[in-house]
PDB file of N, CA, C and O in Angstrom:
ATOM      1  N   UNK A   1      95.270 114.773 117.823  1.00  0.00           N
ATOM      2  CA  UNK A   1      95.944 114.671 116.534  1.00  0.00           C
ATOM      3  C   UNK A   1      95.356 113.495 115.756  1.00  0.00           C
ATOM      4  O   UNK A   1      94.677 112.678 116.378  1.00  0.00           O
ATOM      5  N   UNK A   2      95.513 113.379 114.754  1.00  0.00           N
ATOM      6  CA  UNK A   2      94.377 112.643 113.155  1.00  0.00           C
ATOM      7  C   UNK A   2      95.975 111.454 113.400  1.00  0.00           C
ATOM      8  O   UNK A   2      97.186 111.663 113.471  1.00  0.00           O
ATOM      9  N   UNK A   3      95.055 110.174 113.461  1.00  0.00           N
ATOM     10  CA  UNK A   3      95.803 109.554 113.093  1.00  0.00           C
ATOM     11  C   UNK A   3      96.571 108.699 111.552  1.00  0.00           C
ATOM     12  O   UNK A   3      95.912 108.896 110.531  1.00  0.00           O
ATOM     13  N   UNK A   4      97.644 107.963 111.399  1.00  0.00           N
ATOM     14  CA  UNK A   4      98.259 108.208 109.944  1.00  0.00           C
ATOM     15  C   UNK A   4      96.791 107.419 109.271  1.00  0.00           C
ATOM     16  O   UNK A   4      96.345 107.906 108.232  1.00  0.00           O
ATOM     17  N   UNK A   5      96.251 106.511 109.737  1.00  0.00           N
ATOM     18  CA  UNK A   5      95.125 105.985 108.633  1.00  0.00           C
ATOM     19  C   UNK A   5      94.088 106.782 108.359  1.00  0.00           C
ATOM     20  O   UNK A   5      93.249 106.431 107.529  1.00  0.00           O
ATOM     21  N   UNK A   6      93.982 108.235 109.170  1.00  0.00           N
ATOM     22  CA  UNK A   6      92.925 108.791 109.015  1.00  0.00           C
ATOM     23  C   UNK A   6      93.516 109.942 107.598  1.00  0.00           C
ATOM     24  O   UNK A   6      92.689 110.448 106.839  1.00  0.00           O
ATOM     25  N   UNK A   7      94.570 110.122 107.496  1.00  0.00           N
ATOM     26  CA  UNK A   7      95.262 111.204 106.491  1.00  0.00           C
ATOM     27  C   UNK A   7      95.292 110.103 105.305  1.00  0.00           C
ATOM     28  O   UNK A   7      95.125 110.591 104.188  1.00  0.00           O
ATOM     29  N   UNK A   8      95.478 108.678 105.355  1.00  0.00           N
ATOM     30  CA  UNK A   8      95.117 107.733 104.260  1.00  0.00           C
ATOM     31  C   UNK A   8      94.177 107.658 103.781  1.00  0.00           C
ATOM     32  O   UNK A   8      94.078 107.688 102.554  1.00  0.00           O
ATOM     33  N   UNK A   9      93.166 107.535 104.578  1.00  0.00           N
ATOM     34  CA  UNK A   9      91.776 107.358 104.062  1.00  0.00           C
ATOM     35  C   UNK A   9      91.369 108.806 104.024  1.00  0.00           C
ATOM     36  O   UNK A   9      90.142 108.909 104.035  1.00  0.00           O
ATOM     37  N   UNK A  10      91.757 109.510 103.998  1.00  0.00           N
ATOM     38  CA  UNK A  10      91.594 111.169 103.132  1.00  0.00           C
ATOM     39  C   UNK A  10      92.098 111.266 102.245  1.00  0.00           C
ATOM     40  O   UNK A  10      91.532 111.824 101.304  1.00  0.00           O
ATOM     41  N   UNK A  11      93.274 110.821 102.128  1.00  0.00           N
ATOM     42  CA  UNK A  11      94.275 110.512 100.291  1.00  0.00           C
ATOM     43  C   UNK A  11      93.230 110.107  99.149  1.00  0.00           C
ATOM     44  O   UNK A  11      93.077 110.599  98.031  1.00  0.00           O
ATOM     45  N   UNK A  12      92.481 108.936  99.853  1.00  0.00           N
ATOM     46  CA  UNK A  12      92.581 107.856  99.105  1.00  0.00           C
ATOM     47  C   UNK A  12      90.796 108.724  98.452  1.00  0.00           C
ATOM     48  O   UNK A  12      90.442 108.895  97.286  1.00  0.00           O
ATOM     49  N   UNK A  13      90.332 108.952  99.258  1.00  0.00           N
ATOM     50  CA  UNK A  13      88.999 109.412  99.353  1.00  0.00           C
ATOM     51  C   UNK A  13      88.824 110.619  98.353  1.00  0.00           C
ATOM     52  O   UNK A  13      88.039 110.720  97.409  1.00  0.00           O
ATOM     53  N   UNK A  14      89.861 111.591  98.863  1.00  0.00           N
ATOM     54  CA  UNK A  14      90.534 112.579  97.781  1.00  0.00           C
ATOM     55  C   UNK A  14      90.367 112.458  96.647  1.00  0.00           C
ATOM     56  O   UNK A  14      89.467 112.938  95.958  1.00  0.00           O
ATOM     57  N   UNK A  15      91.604 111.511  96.216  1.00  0.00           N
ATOM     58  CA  UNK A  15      91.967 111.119  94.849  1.00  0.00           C
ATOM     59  C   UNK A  15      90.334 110.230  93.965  1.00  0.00           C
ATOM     60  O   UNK A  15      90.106 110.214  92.755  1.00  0.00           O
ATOM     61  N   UNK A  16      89.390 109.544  95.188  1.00  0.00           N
ATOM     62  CA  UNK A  16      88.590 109.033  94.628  1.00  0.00           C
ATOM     63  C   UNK A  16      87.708 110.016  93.784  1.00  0.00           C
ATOM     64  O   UNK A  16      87.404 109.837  92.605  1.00  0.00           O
ATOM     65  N   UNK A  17      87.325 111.134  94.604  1.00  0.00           N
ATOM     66  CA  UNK A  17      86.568 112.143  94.522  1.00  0.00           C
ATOM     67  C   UNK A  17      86.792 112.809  92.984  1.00  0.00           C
ATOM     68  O   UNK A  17      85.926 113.223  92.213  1.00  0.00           O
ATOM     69  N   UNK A  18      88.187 112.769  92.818  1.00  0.00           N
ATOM     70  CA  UNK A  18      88.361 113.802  91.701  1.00  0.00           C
ATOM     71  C   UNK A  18      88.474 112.923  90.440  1.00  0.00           C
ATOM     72  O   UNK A  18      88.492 113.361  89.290  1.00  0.00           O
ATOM     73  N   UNK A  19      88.538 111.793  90.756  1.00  0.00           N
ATOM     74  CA  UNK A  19      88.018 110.479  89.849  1.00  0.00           C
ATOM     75  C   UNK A  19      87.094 110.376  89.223  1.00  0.00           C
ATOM     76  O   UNK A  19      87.062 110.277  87.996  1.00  0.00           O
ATOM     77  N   UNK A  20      86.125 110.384  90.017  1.00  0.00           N
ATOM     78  CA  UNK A  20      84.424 110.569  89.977  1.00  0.00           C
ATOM     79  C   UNK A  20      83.759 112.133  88.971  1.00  0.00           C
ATOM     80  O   UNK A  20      82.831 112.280  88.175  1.00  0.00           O
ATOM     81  N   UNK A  21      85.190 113.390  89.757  1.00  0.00           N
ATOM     82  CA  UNK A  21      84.741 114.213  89.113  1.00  0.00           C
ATOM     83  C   UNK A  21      84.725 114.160  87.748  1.00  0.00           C
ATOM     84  O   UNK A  21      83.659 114.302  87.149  1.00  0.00           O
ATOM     85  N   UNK A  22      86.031 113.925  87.013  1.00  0.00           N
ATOM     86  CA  UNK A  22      86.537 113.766  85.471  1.00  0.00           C
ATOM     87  C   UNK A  22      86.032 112.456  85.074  1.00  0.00           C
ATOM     88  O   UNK A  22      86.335 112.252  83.898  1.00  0.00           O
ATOM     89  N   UNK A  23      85.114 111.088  85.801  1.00  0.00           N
ATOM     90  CA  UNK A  23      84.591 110.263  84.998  1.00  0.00           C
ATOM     91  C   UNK A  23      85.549 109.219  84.595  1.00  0.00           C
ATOM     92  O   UNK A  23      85.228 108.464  83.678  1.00  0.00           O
ATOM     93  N   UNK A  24      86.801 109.079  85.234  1.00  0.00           N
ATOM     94  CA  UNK A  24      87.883 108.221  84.913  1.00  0.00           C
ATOM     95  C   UNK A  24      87.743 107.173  85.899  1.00  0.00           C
ATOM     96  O   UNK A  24      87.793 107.397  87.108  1.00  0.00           O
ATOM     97  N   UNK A  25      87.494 105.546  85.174  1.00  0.00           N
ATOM     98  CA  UNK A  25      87.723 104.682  86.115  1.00  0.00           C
ATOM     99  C   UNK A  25      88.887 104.247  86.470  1.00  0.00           C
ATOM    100  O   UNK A  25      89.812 104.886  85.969  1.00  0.00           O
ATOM    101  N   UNK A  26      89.198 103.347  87.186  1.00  0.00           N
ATOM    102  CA  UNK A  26      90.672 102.868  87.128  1.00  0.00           C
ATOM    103  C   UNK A  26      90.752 102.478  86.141  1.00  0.00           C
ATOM    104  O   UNK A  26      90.968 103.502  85.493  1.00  0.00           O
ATOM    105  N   UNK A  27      90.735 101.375  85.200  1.00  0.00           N
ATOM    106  CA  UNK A  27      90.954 101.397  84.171  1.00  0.00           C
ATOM    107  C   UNK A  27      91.660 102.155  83.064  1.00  0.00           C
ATOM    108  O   UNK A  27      92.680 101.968  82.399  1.00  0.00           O
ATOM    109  N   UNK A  28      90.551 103.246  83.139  1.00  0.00           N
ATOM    110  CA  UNK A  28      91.426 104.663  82.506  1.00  0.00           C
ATOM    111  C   UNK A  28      92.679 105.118  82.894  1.00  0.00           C
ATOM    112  O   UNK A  28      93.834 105.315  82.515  1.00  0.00           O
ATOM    113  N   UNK A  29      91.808 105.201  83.948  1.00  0.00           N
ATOM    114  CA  UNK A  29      93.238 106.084  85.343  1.00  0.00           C
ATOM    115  C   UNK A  29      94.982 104.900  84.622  1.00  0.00           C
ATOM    116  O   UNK A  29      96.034 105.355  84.173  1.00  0.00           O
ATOM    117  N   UNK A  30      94.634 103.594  84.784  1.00  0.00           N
ATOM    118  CA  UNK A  30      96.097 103.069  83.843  1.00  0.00           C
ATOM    119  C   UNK A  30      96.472 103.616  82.642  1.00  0.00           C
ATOM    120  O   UNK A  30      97.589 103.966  82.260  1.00  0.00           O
ATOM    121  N   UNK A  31      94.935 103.663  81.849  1.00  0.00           N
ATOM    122  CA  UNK A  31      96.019 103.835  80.802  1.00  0.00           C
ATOM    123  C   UNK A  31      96.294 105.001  80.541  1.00  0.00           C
ATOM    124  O   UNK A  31      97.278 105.181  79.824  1.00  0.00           O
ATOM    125  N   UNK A  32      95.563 106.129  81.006  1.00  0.00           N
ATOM    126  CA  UNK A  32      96.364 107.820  81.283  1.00  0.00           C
ATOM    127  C   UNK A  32      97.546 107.841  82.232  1.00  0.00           C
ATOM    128  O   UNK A  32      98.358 108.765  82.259  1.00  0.00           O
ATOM    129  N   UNK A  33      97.602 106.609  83.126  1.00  0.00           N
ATOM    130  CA  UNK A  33      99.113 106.812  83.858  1.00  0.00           C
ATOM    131  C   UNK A  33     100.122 106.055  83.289  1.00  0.00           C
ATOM    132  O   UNK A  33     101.237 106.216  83.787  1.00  0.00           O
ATOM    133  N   UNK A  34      99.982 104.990  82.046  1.00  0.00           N
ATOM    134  CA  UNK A  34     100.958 105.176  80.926  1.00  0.00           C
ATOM    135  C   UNK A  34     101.172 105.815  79.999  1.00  0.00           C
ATOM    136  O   UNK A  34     102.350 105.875  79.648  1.00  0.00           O
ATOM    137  N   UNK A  35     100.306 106.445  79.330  1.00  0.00           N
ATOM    138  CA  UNK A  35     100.559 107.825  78.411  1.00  0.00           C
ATOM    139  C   UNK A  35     101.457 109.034  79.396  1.00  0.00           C
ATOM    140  O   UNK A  35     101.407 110.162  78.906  1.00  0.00           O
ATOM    141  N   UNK A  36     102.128 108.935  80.496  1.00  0.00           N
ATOM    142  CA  UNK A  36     102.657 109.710  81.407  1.00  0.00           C
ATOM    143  C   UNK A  36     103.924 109.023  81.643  1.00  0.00           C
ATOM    144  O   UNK A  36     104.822 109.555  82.296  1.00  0.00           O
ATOM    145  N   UNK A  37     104.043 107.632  81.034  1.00  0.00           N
ATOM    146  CA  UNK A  37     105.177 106.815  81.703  1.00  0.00           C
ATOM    147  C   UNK A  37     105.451 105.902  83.172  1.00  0.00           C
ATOM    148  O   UNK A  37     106.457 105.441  83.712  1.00  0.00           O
ATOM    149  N   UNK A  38     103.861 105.918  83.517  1.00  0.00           N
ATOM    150  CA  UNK A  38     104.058 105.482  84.637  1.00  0.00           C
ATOM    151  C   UNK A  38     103.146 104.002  84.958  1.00  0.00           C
ATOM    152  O   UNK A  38     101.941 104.037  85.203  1.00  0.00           O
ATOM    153  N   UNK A  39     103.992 102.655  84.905  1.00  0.00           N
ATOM    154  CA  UNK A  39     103.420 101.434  84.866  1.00  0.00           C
ATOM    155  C   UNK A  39     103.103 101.008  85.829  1.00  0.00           C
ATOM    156  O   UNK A  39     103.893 100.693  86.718  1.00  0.00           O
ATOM    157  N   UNK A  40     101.514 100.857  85.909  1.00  0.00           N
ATOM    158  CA  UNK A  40     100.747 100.459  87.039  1.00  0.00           C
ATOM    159  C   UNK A  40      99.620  99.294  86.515  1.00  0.00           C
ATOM    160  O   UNK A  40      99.222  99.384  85.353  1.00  0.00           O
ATOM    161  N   UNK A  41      99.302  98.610  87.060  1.00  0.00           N
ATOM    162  CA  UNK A  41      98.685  97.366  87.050  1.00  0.00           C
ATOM    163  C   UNK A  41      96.495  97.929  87.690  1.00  0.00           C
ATOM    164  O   UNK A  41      96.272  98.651  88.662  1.00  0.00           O
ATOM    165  N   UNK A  42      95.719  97.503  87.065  1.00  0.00           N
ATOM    166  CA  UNK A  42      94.588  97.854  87.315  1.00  0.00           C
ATOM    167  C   UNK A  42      94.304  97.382  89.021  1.00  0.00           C
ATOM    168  O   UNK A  42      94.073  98.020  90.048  1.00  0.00           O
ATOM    169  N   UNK A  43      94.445  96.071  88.723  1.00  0.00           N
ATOM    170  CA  UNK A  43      94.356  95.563  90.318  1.00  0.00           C
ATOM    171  C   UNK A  43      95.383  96.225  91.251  1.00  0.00           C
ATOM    172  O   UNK A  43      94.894  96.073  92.371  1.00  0.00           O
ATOM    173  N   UNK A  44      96.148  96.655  91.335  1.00  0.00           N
ATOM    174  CA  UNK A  44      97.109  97.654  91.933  1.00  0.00           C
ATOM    175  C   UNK A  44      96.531  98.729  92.321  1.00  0.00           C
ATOM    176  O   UNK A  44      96.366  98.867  93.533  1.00  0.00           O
ATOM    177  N   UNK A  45      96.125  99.648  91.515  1.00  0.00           N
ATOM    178  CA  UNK A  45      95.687 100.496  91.437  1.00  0.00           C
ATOM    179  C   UNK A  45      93.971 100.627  92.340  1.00  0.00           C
ATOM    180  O   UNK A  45      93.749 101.515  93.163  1.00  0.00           O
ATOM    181  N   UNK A  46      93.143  99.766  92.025  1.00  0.00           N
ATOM    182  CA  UNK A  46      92.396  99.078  93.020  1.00  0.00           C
ATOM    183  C   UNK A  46      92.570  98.753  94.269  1.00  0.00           C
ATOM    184  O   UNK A  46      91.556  98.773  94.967  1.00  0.00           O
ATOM    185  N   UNK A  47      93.816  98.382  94.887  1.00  0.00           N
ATOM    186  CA  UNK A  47      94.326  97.905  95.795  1.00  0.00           C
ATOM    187  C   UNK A  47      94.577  99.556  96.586  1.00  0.00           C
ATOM    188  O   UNK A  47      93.962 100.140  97.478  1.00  0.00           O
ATOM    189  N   UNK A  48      95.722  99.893  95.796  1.00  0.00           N
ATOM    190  CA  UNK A  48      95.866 100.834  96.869  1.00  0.00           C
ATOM    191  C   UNK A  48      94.749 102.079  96.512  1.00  0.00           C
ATOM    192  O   UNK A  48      95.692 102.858  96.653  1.00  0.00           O
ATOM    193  N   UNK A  49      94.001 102.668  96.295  1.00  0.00           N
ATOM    194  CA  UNK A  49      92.739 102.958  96.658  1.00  0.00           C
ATOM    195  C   UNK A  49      91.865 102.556  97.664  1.00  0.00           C
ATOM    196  O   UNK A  49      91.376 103.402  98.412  1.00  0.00           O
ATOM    197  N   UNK A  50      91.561 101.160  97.797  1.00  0.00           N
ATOM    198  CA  UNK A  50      90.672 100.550  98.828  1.00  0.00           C
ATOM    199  C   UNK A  50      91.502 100.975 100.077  1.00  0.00           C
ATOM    200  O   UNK A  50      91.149 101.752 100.965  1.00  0.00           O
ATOM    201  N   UNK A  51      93.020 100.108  99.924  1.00  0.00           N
ATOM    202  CA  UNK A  51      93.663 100.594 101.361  1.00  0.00           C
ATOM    203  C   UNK A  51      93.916 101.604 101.710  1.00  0.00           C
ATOM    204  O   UNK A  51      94.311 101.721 102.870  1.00  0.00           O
ATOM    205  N   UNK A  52      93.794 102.826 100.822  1.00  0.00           N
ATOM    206  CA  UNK A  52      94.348 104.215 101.345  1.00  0.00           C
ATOM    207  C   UNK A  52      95.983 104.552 101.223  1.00  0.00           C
ATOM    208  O   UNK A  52      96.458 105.688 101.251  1.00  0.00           O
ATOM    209  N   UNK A  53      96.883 103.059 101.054  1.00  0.00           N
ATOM    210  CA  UNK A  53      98.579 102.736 100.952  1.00  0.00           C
ATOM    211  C   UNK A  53      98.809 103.468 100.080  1.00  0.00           C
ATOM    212  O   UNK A  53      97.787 103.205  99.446  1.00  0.00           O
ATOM    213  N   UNK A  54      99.601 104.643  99.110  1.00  0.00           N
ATOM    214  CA  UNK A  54     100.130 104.707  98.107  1.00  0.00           C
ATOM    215  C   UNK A  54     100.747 106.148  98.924  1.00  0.00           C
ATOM    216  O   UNK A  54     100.356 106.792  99.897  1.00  0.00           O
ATOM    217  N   UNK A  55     101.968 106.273  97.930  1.00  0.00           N
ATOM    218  CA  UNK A  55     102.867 107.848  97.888  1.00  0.00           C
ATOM    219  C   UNK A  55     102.370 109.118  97.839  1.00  0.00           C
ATOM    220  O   UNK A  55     101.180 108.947  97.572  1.00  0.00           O
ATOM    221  N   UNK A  56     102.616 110.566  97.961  1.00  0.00           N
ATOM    222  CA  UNK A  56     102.368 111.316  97.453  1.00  0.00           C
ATOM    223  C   UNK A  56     103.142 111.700  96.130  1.00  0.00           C
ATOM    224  O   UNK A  56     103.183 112.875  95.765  1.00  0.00           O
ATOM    225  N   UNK A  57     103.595 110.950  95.605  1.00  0.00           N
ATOM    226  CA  UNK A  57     104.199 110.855  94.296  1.00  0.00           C
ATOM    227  C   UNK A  57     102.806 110.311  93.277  1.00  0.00           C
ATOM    228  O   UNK A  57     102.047 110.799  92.439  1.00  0.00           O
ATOM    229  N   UNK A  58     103.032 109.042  93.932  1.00  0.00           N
ATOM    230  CA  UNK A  58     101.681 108.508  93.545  1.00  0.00           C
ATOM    231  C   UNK A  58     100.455 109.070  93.414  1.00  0.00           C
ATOM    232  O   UNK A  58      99.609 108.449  92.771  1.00  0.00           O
ATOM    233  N   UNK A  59     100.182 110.138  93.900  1.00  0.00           N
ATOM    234  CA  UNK A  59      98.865 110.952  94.149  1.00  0.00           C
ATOM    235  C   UNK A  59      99.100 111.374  93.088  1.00  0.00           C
ATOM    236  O   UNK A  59      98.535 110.923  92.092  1.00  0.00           O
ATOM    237  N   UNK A  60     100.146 112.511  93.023  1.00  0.00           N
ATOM    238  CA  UNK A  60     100.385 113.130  91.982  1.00  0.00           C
ATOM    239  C   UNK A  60     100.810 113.176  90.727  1.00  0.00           C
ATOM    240  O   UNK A  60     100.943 114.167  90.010  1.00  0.00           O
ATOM    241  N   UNK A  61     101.060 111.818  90.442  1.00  0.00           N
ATOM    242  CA  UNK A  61     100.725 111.344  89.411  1.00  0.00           C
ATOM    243  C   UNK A  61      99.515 110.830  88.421  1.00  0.00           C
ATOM    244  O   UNK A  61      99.436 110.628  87.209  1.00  0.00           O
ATOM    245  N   UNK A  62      98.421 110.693  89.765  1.00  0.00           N
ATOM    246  CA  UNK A  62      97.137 110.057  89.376  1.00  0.00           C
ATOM    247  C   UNK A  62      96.639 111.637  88.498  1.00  0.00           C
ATOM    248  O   UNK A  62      96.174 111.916  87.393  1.00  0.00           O
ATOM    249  N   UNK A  63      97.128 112.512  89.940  1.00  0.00           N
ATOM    250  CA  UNK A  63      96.505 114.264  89.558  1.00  0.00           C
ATOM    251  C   UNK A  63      96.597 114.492  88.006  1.00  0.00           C
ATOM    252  O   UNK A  63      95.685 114.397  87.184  1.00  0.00           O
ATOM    253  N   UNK A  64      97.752 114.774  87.827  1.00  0.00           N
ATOM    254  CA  UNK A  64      98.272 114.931  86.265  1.00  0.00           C
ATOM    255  C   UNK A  64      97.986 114.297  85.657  1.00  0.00           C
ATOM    256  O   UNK A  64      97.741 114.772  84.548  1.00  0.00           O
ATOM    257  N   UNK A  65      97.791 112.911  85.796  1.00  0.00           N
ATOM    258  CA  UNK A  65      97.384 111.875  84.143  1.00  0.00           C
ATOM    259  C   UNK A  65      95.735 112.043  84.073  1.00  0.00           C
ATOM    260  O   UNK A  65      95.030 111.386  83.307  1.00  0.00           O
ATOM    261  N   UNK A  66      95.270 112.983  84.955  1.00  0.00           N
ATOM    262  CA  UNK A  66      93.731 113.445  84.502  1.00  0.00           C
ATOM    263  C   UNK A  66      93.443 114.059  84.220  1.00  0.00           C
ATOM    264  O   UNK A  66      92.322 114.139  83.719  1.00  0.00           O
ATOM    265  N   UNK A  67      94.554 115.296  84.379  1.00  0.00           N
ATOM    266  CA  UNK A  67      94.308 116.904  84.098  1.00  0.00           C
ATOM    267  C   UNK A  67      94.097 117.709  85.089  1.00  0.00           C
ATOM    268  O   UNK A  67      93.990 118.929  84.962  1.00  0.00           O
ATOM    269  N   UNK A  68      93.986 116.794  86.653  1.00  0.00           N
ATOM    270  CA  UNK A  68      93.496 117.805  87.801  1.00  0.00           C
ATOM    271  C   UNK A  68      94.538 118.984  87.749  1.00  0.00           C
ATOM    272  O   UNK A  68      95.697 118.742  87.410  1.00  0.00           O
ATOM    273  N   UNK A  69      94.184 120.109  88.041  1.00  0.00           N
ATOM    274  CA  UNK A  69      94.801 120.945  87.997  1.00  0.00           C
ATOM    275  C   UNK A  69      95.107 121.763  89.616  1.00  0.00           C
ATOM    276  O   UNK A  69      96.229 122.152  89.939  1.00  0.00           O
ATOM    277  N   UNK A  70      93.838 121.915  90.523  1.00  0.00           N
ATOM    278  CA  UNK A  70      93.468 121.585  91.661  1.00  0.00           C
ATOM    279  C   UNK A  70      92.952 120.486  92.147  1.00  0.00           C
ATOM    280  O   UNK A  70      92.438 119.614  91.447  1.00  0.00           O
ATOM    281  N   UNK A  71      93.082 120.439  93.714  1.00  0.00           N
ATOM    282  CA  UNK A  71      92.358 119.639  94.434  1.00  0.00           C
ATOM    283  C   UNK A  71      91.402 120.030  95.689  1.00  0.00           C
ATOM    284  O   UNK A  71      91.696 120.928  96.478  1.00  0.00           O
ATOM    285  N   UNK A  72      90.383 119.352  95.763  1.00  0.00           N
ATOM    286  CA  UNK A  72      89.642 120.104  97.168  1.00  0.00           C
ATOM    287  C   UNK A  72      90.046 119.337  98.364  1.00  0.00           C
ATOM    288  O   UNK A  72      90.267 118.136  98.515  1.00  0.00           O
ATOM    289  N   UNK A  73      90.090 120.497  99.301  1.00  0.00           N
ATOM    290  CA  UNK A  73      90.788 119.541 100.134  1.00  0.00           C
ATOM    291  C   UNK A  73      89.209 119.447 101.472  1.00  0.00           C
ATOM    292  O   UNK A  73      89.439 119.114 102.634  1.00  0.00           O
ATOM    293  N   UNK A  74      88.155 119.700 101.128  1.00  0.00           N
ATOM    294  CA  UNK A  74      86.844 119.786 101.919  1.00  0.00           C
ATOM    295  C   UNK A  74      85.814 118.921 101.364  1.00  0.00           C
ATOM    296  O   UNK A  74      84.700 118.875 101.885  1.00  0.00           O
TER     297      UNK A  74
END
């Protein structure tokens, strides 16, 4: 069985990926996740990326304030 840091660092890797796809840095990624209502700090946002730490709320919030519509999960 995958341990929990290994499903983190697939989150995190994930969410990086589809980052990369649409061209949004963090930066962006804030200020499209306040045009959504949702107040996040750049270094935060940095943070939990590197560590892999954040919600699946959190994911899915990143999803939507980019437009992902899908995700790959390969």
């Amino acid at each position: 069985m995958a341990e929990k840091t290994d499903y983190e660092a697939l989150a995190a890797n994930l969410l990086k990926a589809e980052l990369k796809r649409k061209g949004v840095t963090y930066a962006h990624l804030v200020d499209k996740l306040a045009a959504i209502g949702v107040d996040e700090k750049e270094v935060n946002v940095r943070n939990k990326l590197s560590r892999g730490k954040f919600t699946a709320a959190f994911l899915l919030q990143c999803l939507k304030a980019i437009g992902a519509d899908s995700l790959r999960l390969t």
